[in-house]
DRENBALUM-725875 format. One record per atom (N, C-alpha, C, CB): atom name; z, x, y. Coordinates in pm, 1 decimal, always signed. Glycine has a CB too. Example, Ala and Ser with C-alpha at 12.3 -4.5 7.8 and 13.67 -1.06 7.14 Angstrom:
<pts>
atomo; Z; X; Y
N; +780.0; +1319.0; -569.0
CA; +780.0; +1230.0; -450.0
C; +780.0; +1320.0; -330.0
CB; +904.6; +1130.8; -447.3
N; +708.0; +1285.0; -225.0
CA; +714.0; +1367.0; -106.0
C; +787.0; +1290.0; +3.0
CB; +572.5; +1408.4; -59.8
</pts>
This chain:
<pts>
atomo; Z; X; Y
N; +11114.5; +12167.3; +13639.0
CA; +11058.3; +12056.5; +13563.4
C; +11172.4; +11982.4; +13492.9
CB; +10951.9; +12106.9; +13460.7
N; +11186.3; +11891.0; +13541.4
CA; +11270.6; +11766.8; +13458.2
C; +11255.9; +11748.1; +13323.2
CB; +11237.8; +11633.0; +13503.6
N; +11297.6; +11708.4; +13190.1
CA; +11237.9; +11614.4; +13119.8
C; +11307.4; +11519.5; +13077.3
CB; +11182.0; +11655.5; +13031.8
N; +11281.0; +11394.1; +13045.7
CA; +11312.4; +11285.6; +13005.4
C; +11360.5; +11286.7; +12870.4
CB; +11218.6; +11209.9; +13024.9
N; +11489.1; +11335.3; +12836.0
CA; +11513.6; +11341.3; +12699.7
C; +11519.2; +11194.3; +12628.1
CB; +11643.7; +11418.5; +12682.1
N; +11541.1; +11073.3; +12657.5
CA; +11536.4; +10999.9; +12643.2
C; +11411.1; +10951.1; +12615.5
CB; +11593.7; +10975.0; +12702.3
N; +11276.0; +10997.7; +12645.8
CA; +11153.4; +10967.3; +12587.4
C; +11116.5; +10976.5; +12483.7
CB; +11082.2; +11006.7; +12623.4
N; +11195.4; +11137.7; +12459.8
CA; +11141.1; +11261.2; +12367.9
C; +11173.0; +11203.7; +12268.8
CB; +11195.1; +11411.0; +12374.1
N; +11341.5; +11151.9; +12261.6
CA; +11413.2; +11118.4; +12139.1
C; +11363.5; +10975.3; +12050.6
CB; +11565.8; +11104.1; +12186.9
N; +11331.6; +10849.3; +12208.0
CA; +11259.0; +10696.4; +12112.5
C; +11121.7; +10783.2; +12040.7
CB; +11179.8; +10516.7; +12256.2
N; +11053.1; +10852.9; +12090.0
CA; +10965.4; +10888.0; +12054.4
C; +10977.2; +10946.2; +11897.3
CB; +10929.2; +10959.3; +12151.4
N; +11076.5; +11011.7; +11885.0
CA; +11106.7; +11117.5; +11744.9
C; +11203.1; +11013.9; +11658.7
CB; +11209.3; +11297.2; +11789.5
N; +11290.5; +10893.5; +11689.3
CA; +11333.6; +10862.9; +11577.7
C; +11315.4; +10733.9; +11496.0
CB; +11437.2; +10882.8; +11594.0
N; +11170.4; +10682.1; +11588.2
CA; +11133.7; +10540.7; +11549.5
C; +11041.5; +10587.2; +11364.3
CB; +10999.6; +10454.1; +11713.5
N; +10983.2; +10699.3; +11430.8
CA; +10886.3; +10741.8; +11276.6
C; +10984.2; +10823.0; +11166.3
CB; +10732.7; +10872.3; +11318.6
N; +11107.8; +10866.0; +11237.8
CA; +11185.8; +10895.4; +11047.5
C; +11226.3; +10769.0; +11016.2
CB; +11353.9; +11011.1; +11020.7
N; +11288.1; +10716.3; +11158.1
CA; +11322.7; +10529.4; +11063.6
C; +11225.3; +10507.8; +10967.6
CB; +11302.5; +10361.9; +11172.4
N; +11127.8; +10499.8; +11022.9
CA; +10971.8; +10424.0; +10891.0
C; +10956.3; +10497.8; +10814.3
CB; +10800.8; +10398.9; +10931.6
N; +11007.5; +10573.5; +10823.8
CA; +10991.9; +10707.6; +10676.6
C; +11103.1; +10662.4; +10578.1
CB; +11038.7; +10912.6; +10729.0
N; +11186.7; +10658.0; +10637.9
CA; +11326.0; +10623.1; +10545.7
C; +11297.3; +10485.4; +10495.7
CB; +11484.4; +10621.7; +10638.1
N; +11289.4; +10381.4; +10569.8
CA; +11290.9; +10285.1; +10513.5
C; +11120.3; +10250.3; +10359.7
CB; +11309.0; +10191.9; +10660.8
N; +11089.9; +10360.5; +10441.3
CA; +10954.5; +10362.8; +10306.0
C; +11011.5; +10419.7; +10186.8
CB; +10803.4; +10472.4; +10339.3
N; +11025.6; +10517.8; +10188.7
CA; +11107.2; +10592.5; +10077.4
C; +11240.1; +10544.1; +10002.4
CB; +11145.9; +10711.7; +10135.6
N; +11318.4; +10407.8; +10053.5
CA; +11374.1; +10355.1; +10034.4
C; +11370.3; +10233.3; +9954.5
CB; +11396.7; +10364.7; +10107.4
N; +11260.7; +10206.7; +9984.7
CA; +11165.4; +10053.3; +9924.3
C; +11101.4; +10127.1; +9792.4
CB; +11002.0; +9976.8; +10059.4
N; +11060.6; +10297.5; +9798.1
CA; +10976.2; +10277.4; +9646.9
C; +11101.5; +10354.7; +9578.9
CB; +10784.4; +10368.2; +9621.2
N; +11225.8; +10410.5; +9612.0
CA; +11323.3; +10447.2; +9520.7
C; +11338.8; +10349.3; +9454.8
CB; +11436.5; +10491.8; +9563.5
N; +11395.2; +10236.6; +9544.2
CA; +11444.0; +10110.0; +9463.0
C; +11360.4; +10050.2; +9382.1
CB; +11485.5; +10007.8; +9539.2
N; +11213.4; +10062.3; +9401.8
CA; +11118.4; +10019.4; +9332.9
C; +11105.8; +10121.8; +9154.5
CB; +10985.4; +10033.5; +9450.2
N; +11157.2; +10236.5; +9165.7
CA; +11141.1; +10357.6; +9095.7
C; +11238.3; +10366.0; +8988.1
CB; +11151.9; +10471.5; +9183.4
N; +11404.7; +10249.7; +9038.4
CA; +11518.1; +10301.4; +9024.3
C; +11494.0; +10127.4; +8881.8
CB; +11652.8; +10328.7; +9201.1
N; +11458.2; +10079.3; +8937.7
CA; +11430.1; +9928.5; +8873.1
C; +11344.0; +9957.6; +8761.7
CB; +11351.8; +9812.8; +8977.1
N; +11211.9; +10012.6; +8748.1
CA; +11117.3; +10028.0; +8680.2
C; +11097.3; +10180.4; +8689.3
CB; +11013.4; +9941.5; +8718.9
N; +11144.5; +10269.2; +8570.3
CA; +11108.7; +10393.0; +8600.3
C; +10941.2; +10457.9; +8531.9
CB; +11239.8; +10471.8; +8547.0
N; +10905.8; +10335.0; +8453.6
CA; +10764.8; +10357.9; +8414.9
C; +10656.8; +10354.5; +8522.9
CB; +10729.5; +10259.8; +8317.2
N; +10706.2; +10291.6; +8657.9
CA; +10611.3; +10292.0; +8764.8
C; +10579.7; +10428.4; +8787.6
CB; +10659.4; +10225.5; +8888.6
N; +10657.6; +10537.0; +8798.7
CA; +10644.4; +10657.0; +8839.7
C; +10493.8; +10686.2; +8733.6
CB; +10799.6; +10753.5; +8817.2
N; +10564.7; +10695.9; +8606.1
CA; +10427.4; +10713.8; +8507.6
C; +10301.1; +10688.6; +8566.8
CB; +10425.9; +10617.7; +8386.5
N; +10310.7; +10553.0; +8580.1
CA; +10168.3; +10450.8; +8559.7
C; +10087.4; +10549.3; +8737.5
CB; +10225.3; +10182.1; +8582.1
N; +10178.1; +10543.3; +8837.7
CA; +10107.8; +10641.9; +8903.3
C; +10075.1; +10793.3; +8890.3
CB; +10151.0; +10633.9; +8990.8
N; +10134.8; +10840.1; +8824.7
CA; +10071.8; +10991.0; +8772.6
C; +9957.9; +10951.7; +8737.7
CB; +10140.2; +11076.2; +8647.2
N; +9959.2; +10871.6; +8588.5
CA; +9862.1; +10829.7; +8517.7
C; +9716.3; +10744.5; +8627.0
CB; +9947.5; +10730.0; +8405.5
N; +9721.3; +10646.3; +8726.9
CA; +9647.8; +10641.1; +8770.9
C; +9550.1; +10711.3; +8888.2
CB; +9680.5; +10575.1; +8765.6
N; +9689.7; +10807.3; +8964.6
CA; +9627.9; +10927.7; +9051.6
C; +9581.1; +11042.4; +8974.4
CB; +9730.3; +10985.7; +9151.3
N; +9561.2; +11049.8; +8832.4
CA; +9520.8; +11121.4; +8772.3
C; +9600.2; +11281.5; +8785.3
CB; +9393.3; +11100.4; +8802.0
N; +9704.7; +11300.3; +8860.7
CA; +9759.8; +11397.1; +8846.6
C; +9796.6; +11523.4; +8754.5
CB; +9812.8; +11357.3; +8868.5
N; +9778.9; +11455.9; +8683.2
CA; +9847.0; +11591.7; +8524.4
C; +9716.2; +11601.2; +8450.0
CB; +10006.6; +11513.1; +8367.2
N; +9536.1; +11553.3; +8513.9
CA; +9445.8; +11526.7; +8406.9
C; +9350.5; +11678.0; +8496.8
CB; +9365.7; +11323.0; +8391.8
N; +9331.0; +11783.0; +8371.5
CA; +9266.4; +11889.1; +8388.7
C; +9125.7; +11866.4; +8354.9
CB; +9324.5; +11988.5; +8321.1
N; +9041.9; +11968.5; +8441.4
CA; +8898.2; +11964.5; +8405.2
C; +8882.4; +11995.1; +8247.9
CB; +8815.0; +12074.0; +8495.6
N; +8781.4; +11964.7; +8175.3
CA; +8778.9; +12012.9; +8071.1
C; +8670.8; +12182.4; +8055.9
CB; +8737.4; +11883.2; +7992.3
N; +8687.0; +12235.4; +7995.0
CA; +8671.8; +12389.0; +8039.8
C; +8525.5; +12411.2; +7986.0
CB; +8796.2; +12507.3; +7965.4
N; +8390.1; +12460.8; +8030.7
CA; +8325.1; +12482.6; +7990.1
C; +8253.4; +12596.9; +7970.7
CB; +8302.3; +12423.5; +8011.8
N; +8191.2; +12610.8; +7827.1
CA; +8195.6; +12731.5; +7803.6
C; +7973.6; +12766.0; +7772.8
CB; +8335.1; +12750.2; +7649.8
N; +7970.1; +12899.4; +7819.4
CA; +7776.5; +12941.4; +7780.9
C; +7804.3; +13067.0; +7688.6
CB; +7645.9; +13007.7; +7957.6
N; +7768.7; +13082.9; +7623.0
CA; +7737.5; +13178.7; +7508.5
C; +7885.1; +13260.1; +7526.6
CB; +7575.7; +13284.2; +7530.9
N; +8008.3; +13176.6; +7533.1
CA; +8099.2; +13243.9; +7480.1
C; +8204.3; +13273.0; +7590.0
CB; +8041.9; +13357.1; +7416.4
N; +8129.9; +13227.6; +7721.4
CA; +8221.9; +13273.8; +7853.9
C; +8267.8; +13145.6; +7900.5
CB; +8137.8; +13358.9; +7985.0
N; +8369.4; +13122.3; +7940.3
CA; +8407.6; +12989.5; +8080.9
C; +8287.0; +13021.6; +8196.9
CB; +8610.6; +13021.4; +8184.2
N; +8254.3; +12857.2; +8185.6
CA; +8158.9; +12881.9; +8336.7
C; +8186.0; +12759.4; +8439.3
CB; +7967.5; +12881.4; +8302.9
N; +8216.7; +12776.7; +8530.3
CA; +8278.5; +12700.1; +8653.5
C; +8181.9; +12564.7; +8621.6
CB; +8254.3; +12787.7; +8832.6
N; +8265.2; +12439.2; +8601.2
CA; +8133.9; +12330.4; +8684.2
C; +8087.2; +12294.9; +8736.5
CB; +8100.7; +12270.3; +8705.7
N; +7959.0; +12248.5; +8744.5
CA; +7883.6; +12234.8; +8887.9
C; +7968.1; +12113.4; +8935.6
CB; +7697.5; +12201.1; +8883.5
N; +8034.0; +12046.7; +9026.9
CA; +8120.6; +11988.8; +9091.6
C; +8013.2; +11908.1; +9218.4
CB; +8240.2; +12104.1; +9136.7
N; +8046.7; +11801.0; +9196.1
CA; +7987.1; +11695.9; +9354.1
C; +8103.5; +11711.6; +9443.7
CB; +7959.6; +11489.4; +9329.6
N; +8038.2; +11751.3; +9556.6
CA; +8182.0; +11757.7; +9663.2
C; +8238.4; +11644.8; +9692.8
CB; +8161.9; +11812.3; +9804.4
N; +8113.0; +11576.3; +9711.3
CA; +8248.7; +11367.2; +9713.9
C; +8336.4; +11341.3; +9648.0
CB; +8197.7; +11208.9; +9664.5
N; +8287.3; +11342.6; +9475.0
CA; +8351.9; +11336.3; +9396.9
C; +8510.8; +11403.6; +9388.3
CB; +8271.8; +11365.5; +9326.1
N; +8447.3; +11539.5; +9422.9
CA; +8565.2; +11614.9; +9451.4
C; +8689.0; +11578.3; +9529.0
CB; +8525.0; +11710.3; +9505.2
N; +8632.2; +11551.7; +9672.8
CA; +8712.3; +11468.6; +9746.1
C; +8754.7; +11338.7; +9736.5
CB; +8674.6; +11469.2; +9833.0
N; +8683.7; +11270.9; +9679.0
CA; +8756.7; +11150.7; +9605.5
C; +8856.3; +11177.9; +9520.6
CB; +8673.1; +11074.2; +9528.3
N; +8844.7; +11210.7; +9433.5
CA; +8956.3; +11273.9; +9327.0
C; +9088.6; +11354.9; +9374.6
CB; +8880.5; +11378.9; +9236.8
N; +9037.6; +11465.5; +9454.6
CA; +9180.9; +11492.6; +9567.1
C; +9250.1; +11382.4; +9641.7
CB; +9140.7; +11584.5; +9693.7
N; +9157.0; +11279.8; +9685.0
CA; +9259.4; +11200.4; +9744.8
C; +9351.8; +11117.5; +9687.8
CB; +9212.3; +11133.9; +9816.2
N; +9287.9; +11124.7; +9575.4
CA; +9357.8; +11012.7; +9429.9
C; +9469.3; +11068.4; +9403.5
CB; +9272.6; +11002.7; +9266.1
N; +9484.8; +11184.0; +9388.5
CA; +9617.7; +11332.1; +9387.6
C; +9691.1; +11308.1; +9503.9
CB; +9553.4; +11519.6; +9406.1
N; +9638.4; +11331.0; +9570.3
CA; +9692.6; +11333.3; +9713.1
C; +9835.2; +11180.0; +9774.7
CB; +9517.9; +11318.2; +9811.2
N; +9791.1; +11039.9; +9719.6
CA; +9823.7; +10955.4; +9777.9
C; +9911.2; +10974.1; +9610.1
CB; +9718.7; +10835.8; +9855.0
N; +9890.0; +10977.9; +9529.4
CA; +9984.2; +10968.0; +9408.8
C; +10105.8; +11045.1; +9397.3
CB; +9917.2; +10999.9; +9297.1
N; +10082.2; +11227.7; +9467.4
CA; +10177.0; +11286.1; +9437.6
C; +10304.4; +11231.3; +9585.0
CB; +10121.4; +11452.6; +9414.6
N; +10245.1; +11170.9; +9691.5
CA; +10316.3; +11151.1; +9791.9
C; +10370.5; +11005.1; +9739.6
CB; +10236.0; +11165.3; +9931.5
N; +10337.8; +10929.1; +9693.5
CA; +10408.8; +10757.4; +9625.3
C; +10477.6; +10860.5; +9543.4
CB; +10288.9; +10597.6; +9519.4
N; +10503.0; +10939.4; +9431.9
CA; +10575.0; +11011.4; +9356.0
C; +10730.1; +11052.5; +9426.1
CB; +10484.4; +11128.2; +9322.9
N; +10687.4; +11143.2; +9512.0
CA; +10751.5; +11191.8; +9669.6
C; +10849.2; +11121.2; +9721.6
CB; +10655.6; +11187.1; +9785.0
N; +10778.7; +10990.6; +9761.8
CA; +10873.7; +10866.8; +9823.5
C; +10960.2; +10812.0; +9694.6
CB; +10768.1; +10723.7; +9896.3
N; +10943.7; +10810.1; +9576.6
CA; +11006.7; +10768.6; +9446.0
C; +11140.8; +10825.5; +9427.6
CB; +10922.2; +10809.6; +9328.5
N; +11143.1; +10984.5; +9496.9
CA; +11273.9; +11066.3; +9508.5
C; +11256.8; +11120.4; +9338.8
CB; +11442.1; +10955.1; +9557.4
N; +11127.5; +11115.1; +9271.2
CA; +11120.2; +11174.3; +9154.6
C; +11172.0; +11338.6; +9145.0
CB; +10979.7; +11154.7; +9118.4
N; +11251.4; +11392.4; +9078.2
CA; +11320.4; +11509.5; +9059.9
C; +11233.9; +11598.0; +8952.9
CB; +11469.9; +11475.9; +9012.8
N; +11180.6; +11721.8; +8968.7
CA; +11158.7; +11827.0; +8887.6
C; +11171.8; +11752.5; +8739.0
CB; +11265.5; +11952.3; +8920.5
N; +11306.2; +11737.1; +8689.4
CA; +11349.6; +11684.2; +8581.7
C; +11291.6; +11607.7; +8491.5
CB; +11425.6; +11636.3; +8606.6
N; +11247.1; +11503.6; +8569.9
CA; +11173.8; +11368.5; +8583.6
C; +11038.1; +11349.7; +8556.5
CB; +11182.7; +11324.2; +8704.9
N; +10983.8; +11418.0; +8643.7
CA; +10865.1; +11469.7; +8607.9
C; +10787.9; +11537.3; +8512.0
CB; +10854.1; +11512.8; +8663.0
N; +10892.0; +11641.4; +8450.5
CA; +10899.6; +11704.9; +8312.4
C; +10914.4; +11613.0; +8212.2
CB; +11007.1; +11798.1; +8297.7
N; +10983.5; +11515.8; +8227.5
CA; +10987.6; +11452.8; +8108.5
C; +10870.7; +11347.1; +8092.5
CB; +11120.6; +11392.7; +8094.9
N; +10827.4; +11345.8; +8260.9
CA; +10743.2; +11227.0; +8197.4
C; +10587.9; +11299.6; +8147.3
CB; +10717.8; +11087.4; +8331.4
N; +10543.0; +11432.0; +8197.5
CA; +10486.9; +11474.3; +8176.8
C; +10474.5; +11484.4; +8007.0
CB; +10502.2; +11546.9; +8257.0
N; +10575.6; +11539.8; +7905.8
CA; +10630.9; +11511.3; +7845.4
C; +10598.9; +11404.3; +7717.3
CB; +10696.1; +11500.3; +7920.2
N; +10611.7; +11260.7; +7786.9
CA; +10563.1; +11139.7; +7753.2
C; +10480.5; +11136.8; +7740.6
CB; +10572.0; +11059.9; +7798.2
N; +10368.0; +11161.1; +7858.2
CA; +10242.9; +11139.8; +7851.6
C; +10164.5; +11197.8; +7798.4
CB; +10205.5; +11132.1; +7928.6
N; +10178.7; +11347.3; +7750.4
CA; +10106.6; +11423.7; +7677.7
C; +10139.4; +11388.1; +7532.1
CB; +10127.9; +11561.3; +7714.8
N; +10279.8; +11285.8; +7498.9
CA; +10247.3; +11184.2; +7339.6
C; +10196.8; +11107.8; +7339.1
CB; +10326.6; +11121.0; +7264.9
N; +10138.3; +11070.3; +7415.6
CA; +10021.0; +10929.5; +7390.3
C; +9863.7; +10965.9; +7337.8
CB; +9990.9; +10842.5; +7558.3
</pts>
């Protein structure tokens, strides 16, 4: 069996190009305005915990809508990956975490 390495390869380096050049566009976007990073935590709701509920003294799980649910994961989901592409560092994140828990 032959293969066409030359297929294999247009095939594999057209999508890191578009990766790079994405991740490139929101660094610079990140590197300009570093409150953008914030404002998406803050709007993917990332760092925002259930609030804990309690029956005669115990934590009791909430009853949860699964849409909802899945709506809300995806809100996480597309925020922590724009975060991702930002090249935001551990560091960074700490601090803004940080921030946001003084407001």
């Amino acid at each position: 069996m032959i293969l066409d390495r030359i297929s294999i390869f247009q095939a594999m380096f057209p999508r890191r190009q578009i990766a790079a050049d994405v991740a490139l566009r929101w660094q610079r976007a990140f590197a300009r305005d570093p409150a953008l990073a914030a404002d998406v935590i803050g709007l993917a709701r990332i760092l925002t915990l259930r609030p804990a509920l309690f029956q005669d003294g115990a934590e009791v799980p909430e009853p949860i809508d699964p849409v909802r649910l899945a709506y809300e994961q995806g809100q996480r989901d597309l925020g922590v990956k724009l975060i991702a592409l930002m090249g935001v560092t551990n560091t960074e994140l700490a601090n803004l975490m940080e921030v946001d828990d003084a407001r």
